[in-house]
C-alpha positions in Angstrom: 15.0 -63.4 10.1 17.6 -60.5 11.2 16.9 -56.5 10.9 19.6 -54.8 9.8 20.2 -51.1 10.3 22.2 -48.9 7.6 23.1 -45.1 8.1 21.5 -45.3 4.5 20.7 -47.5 1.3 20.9 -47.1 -1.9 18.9 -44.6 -4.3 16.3 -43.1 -2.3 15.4 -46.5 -0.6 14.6 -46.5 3.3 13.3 -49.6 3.8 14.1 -53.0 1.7 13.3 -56.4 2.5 15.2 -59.7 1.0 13.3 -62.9 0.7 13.9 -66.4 -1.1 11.5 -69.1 -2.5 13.0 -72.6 -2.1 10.9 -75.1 -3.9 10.6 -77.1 -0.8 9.7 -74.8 2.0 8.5 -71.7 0.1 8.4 -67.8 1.0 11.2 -67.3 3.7 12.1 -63.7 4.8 16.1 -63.7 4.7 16.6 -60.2 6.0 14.7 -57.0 6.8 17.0 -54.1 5.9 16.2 -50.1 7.6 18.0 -47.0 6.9 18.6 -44.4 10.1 19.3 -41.7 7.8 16.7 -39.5 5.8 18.0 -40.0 1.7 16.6 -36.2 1.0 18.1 -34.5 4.0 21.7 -35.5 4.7 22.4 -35.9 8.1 19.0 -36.0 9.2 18.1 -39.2 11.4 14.7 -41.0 10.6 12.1 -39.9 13.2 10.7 -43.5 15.3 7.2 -43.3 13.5 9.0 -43.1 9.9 10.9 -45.9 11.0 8.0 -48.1 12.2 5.9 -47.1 8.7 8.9 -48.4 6.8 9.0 -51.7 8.5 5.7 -52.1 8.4 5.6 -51.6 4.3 8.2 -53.9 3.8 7.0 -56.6 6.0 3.9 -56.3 3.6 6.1 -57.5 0.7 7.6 -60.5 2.9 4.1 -61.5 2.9 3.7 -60.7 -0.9 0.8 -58.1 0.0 2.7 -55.3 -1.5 4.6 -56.0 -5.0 
């Protein structure tokens, strides 16, 4: 699956992840999407531990731990 890195996304969203059930192979990830910029301070880049936090909670709902 790719990561993809926005300046930001939408609402107050930092991290999202896209995934797809085909009835013949099941769960697949499609994409893995992080923002660089904080959503409550404009201009303000994402500090590296926020960052790894926020891919590690959305790779949590790729594997449906999180709903």
């Amino acid at each position: 699956f790719s990561v993809r890195w926005s300046y930001s996304l939408r609402g107050r969203q930092i991290g999202l992840a896209r995934t797809q059930s085909p009835p013949d192979t099941g769960l697949e990830v499609v994409e893995l999407q992080l923002a660089t910029h904080s959503t409550y301070r404009q201009n303000q880049v994402i500090d590296t531990q926020q960052v790894r936090l926020t891919a590690a909670h959305e790779m949590g709902h790729t594997l449906e731990i999180l709903m």
